[in-house]
C-alpha positions as CSV (number, residue, x, y, z in Angstrom):
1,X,-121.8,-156.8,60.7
2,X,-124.8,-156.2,63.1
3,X,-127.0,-156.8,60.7
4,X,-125.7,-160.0,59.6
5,X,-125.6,-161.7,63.1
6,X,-129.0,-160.7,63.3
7,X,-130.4,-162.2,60.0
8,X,-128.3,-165.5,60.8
9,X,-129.9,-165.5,64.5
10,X,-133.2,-165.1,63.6
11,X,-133.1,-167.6,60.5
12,X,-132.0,-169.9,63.4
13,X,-135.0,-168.9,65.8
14,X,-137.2,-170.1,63.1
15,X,-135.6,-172.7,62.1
16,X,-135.2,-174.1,65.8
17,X,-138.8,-172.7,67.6
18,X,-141.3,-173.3,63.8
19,X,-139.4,-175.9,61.8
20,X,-139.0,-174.1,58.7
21,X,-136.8,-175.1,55.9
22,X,-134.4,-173.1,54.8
23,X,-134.7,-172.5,51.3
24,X,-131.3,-171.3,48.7
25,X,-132.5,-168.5,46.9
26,X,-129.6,-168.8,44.9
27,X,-127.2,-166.4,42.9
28,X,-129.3,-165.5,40.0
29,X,-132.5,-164.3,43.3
30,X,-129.9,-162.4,44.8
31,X,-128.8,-160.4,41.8
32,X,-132.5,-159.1,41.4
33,X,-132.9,-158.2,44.7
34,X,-129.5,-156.4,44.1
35,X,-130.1,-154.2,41.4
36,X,-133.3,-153.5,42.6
37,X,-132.0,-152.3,45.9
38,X,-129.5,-150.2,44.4
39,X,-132.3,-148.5,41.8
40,X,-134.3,-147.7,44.9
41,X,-131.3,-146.1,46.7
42,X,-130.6,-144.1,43.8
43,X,-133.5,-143.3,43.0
44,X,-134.4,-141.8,46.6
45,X,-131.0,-140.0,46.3
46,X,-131.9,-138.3,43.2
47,X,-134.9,-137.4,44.6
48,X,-133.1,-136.1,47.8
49,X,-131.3,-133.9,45.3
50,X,-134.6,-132.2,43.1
51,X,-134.0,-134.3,40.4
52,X,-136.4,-137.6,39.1
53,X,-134.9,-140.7,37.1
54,X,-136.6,-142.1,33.9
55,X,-135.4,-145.6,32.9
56,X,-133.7,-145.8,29.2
């Protein structure tokens, strides 16, 4: 919850102190980002654990 109060303050920051637009990324952006965030994490977990994943 932290985390989200802090991304929505400092979007706000910006926004208010630079000017900067605030862009949608949209659904289909956020889904990438996704699944690559959850490839990294279990990729670093495998690792953690001696082991290495190969993509199919």
């Amino acid at each position: 919850m932290k985390a989200l109060a802090r991304k929505l303050a400092v979007l706000y920051y910006r926004f208010m102190t630079r000017g900067f637009d605030y862009v949608e990324q949209g659904l289909e952006q956020y889904e990438i980002k996704y699944k690559e965030r959850i490839i990294k994490n279990m990729s670093k977990r495998a690792s953690e654990l001696g082991y290495t994943l190969i993509p199919c």
